[in-house]
VOGU-3710 file (C-alpha; in Angstrom, 3 decimals, decimal comma):
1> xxxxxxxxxx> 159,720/128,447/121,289  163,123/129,145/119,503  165,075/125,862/118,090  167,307/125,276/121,416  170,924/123,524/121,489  171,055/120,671/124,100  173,500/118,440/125,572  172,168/114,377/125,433  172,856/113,412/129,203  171,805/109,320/128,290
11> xxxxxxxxxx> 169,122/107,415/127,169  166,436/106,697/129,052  163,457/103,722/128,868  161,180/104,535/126,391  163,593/105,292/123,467  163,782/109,022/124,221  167,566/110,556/125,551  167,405/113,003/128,760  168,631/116,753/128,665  168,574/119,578/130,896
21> xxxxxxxxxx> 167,603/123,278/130,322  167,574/126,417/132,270  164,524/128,034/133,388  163,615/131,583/133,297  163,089/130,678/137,216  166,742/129,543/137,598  165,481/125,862/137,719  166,600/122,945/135,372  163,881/121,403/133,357  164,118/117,679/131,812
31> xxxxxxxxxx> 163,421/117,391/128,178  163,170/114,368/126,594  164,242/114,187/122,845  164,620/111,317/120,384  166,860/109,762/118,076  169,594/111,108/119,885  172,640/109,701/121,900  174,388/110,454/125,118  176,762/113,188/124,841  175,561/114,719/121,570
41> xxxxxxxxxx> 174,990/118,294/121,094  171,747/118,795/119,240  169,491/121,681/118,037  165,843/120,598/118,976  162,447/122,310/119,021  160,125/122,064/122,259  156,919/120,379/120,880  155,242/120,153/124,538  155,884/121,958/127,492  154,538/120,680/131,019
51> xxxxxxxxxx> 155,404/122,240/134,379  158,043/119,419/135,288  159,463/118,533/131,677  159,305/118,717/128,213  159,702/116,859/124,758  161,365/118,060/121,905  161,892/116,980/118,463  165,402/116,767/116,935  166,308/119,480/114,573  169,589/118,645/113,911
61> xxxxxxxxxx> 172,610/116,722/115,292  175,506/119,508/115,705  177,971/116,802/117,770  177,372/113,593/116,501  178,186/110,463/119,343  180,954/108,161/118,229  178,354/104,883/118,218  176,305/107,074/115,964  175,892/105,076/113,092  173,495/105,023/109,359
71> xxxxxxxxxx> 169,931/103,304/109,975  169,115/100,163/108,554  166,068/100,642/107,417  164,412/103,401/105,316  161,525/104,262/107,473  163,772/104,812/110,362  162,729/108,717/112,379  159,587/108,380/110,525  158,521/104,921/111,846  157,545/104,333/115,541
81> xxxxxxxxxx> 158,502/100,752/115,623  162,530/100,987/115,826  164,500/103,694/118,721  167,765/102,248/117,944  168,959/102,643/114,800  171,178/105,436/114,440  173,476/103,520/117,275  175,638/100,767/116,396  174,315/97,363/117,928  177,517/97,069/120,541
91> xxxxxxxxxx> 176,429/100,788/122,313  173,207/99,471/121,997  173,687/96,445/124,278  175,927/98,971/126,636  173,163/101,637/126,658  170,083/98,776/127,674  172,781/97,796/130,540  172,873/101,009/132,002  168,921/101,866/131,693  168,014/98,398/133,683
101> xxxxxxxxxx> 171,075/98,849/135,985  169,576/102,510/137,162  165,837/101,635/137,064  166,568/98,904/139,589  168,801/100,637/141,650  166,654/103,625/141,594  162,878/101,716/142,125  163,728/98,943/144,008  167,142/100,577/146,018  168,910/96,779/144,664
111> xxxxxxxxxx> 172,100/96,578/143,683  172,687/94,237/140,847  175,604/92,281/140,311  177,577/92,010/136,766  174,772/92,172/134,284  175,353/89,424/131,525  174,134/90,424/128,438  173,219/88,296/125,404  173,127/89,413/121,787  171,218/88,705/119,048
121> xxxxxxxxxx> 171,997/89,349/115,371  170,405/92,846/114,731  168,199/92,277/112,030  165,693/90,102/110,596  164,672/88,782/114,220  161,432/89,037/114,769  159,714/85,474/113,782  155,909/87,540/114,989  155,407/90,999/113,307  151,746/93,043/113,211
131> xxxxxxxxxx> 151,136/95,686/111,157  148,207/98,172/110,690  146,186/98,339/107,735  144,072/101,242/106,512  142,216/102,256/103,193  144,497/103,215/100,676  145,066/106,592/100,357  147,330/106,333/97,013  146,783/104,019/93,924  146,568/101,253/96,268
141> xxxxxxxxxx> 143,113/99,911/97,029  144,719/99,385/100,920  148,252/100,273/103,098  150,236/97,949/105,111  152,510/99,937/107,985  153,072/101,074/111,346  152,054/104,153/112,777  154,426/107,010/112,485  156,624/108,029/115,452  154,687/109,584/118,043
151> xxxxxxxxxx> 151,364/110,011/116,142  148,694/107,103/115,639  149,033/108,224/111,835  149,546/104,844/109,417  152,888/104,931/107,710  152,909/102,580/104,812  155,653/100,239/104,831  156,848/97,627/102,072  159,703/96,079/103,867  160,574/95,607/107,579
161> xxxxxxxxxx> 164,745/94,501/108,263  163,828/93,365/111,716  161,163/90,636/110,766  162,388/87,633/109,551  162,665/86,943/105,536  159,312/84,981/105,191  157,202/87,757/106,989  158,515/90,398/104,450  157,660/88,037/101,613  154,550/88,194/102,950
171> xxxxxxxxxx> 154,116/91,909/103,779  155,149/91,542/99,695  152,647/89,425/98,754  149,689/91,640/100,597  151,438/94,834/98,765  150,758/92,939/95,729  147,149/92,440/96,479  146,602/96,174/97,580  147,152/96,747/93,845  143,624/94,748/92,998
181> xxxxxxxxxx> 141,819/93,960/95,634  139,995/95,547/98,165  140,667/95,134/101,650  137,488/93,004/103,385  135,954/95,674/105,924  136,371/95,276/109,941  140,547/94,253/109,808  142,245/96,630/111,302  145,800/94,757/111,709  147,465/91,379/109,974
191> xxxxxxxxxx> 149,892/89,900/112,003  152,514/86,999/110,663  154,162/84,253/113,050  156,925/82,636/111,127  158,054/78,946/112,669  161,917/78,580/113,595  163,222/77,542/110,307  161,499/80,390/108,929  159,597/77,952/106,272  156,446/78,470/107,309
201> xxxxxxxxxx> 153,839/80,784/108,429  150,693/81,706/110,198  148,708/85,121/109,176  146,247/86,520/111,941  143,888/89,080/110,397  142,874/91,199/113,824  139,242/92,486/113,230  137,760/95,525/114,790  134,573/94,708/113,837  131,988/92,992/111,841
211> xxxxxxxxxx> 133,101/91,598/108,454  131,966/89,340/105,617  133,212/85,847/106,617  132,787/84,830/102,835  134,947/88,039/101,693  137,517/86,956/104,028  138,216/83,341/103,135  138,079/84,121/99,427  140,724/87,255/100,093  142,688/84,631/102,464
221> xxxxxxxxxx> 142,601/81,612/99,785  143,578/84,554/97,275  146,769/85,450/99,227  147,702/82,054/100,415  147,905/81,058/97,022  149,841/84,044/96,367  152,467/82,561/99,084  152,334/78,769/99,560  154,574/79,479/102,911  151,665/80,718/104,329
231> xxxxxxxxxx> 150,357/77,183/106,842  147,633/78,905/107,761  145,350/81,810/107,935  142,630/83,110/111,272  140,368/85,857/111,682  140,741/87,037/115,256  139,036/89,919/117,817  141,395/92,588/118,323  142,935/91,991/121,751  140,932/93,853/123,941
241> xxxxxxxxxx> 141,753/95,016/127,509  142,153/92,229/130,660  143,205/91,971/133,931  145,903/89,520/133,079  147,832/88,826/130,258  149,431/86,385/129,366  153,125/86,617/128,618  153,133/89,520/126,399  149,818/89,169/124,505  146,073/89,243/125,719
251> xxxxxxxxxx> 143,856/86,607/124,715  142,702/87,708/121,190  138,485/85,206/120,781  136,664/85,181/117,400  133,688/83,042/118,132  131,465/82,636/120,964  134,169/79,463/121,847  136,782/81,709/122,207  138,582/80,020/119,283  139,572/81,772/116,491
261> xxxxxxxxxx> 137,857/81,542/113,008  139,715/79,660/110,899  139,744/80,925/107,088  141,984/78,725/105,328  144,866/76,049/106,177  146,257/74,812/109,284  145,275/75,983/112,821  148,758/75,783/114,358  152,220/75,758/113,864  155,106/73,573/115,304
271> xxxxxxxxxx> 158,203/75,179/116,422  161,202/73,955/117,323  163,423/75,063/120,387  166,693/73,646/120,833  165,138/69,642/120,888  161,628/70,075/121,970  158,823/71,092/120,062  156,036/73,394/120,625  152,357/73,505/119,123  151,744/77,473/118,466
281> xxxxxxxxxx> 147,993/78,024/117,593  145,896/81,261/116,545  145,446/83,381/118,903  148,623/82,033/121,433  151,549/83,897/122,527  155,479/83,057/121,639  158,802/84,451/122,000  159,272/86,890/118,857  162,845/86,677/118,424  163,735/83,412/116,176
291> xxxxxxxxxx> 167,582/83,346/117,389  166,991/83,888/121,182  164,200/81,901/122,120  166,659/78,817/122,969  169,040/81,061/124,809  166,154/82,794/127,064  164,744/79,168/127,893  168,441/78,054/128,645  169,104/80,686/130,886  165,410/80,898/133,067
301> xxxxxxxxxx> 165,525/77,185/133,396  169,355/77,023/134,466  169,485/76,675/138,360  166,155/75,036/138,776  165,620/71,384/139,846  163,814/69,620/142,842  160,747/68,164/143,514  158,285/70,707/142,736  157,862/73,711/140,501  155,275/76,546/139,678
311> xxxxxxxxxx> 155,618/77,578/135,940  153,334/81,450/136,551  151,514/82,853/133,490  153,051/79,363/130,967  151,954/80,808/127,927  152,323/77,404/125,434  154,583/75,873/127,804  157,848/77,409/126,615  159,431/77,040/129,873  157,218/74,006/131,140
321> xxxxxxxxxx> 158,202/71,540/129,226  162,300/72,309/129,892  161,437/71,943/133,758  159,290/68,728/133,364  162,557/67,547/132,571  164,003/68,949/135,881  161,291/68,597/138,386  159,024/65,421/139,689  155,918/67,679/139,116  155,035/71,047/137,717
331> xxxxxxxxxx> 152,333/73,054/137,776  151,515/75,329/134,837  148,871/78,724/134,853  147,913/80,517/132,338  144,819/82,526/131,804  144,511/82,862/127,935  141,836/79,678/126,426  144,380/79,923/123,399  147,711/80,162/124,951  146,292/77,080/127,274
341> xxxxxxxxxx> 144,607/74,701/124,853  148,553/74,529/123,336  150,096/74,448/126,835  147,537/71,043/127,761  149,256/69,845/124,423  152,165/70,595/124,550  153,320/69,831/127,981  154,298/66,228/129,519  151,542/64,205/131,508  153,364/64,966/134,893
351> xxxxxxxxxx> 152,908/68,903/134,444  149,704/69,763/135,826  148,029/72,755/133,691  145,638/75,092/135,020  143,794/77,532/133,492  143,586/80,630/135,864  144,988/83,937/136,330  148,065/83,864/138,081  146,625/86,424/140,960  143,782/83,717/141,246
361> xxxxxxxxxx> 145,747/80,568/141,377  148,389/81,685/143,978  145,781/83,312/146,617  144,086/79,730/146,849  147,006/77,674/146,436  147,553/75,181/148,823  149,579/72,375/147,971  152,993/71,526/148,074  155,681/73,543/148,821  156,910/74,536/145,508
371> xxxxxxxxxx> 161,071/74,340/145,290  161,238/77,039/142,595  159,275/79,331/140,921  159,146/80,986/137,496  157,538/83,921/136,161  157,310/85,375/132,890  154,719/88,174/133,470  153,289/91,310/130,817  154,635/94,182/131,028  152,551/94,996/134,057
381> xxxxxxxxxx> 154,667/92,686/135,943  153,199/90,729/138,881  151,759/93,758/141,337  151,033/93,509/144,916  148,983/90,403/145,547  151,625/88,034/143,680  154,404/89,358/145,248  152,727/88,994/148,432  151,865/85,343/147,433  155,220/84,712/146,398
391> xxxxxxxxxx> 156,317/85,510/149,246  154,060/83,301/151,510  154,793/80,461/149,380  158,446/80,704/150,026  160,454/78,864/147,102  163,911/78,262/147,730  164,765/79,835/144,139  162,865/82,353/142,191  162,910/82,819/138,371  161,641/86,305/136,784
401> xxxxxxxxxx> 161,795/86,814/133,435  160,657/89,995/132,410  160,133/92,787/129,737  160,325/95,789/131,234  162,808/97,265/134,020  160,382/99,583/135,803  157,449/96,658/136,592  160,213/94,416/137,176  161,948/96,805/139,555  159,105/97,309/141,651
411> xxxxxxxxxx> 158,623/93,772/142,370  161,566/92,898/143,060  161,761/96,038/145,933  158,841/94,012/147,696  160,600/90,390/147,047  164,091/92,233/148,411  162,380/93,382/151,489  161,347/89,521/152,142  165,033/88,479/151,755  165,449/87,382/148,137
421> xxxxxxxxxx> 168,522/88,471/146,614  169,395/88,433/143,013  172,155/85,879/142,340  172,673/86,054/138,443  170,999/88,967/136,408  170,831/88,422/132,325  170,073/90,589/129,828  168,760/88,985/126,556  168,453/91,280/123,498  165,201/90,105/122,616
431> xxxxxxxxxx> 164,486/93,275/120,660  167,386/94,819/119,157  166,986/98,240/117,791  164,508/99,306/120,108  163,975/100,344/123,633  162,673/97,226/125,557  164,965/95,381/127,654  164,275/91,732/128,588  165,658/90,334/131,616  166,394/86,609/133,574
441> xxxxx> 166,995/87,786/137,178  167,974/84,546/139,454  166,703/85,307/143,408  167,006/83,499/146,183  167,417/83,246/149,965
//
């Protein structure tokens, strides 16, 4: 098909922005383009064609938006990792707003009331970063990237400005090893956890299969002492797919144990939020974003206090620990052996941690009436049977905290249609730059 011209009608979840075009048949047909902007005029070429839409890749921007703005980042339009970019962080913030105000309203039929949303600086963020590696295919014996936008293609990249400064150090010191060494078979992704001072930092190598344990240490001794930051270094299974995950990361086992394989260093790191400190091991899940993580646990553990509490898919005990301080008992689940070996540690000795899935746990719970309840699900949300548990269990005041609108708004049509009603709703700009929108929605009844 012929390069089109478009008008951008918004942005919708997933990065892309909506447009409309006329059928041969007289009927309008979505098309989803991006790196684009509501109200733009833009010259696009149809790359797939279904019966009920179509994508399109941008051409060239004849109206440019007024929040249009110059990327950031050099690999931004060829990188799949940022959606963002080319919109100053402000719209950004405005357009999020809108796409979690309409998914709600359209899913669940719930009006929200004023959305409060919190900002984080727009680079150099992330505190967790992965990246794929792959063969060199230059003078490099290996590559370091993400995959390109919309293709499962490696792009190499040497630089990232929404991790933090230590992880690009680090993406510098493997670059500088790709020049000499080659890259021990069966990793297929290295992923860096930096602690909250950004001082410090823990390298996962993510193994798709086999490898040479012997190769490994030796290539992780050689690029630890490349970067003396670097705490510690793990081999780890790839994640692989579950039932349940926990709070945005499955369960990733290298050994029989389900404990990773250590290869040189320290096992864990400690990280500080606000005054309490966390144990963050191999293989567990924590928030990515190194400015926000105080703010998120500030505003999920706000309105909650009582006698009991029910802390659903913990994690490391992010949120436990803050409503230990609030409650006469909490109970903790989470289903990931890492994720839960830190939570035992890291929580007080009046939490009560359990290691189940959260659809598990709730159908046989039957102990006390829990006063509150917070959940931090994946992005699959919670789904039919913990709804439906939530709402037999009947806590006064309900805490989600989730990372994706649509999930989110179909749970909370079911907990609507048992009463709840959503008292405070928070946006925190976990991710800046990109699509995903993560949310603190009070409820109660």
């Amino acid at each position: 098909m012929n390069a089109l011209e478009l008008t951008i009608e918004k942005l919708v979840y997933g990065g892309d922005g909506l447009a409309r075009l006329e059928g041969e048949d007289g009927r309008r047909k979505t098309v989803f383009v991006p790196l684009v902007l509501p109200g733009e005029h833009v010259n696009v070429a149809i790359v797939d064609e279904r019966p009920g839409f179509a994508r399109a890749k941008l051409d060239r921007v004849v109206t440019p938006a007024p929040e249009r703005t110059s990327p950031p980042c050099p690999y931004f339009g060829e990188c799949g990792g940022c959606h963002y970019q080319h919109a100053a962080y402000e719209a950004q913030l405005e357009f999020k707003k809108t796409i979690l105000r309409e998914t709600v309203e359209r899913i669940a039929k719930v009006q929200l009331p004023g959305i409060m949303a919190h900002a984080s600086p727009p680079l150099h963020y992330r505190n967790r970063t992965r990246m794929k590696v792959a063969r060199g295919i230059g003078e490099t014996k290996f590559d370091i990237g993400y995959y390109r936008l919309g293709s499962h293609a490696l792009l190499p990249v040497k630089e990232c400005p929404i991790s933090s400064p230590l992880i690009n150090r680090a993406v510098q010191a493997l670059w500088l090893m790709a020049a000499t060494h080659e890259l021990p078979s069966g990793v297929a992704e290295v992923e860096f956890f930096a602690d909250d001072q950004d001082a410090s930092l823990f390298v996962e190598f993510l193994t798709a299969s086999g490898f040479d344990e012997k190769v490994l240490r030796e290539f992780a001794k050689e690029l630890r002492s490349t970067l003396p930051q670097i705490a510690g270094i793990a081999a780890l299974n790839r994640p692989r797919a579950a039932a349940e995950e926990t709070a945005a990361a499955p369960e990733l086992d290298s050994t029989s144990s389900g404990k990773p394989l250590m290869l040189a260093g320290t096992s864990s790191l400690q990280y500080r939020v606000g005054d309490l400190s966390y144990r963050v091991s191999a293989g567990s899940f924590f928030q990515t974003n190194r400015f926000l993580a105080g703010k998120l646990l500030e505003l999920a553990t706000a309105q909650a206090s009582g006698r009991v509490a029910l802390d659903l898919y913990a994690g490391v005990g992010l949120f436990t620990v803050k409503l230990a301080q609030a409650f006469e008992r909490v109970i903790a689940i989470e289903s990931s052996p890492a994720s839960f070996r830190d939570l035992v540690a890291n929580a007080p000795s009046h939490v009560k941690a359990v290691e189940s899935t959260t659809e598990d746990f709730i159908a046989r719970f039957k102990g006390q009436k829990a006063d509150a309840v917070l959940v931090d699900p994946p992005r699959a949300g919670l789904g039919k049977r913990v709804v439906s548990g939530l709402i037999k269990l009947a806590p006064r005041h309900i805490t989600y905290v989730s990372c994706d609108p649509s999930t989110l708004a179909r749970d909370l049509s079911g907990l609507a249609s048992a009463g709840y009603r959503v008292s405070q709703a928070h946006l925190v700009d976990l991710f800046p730059q990109t699509f995903h929108v993560e949310t603190v929605l009070h409820l109660a009844r």
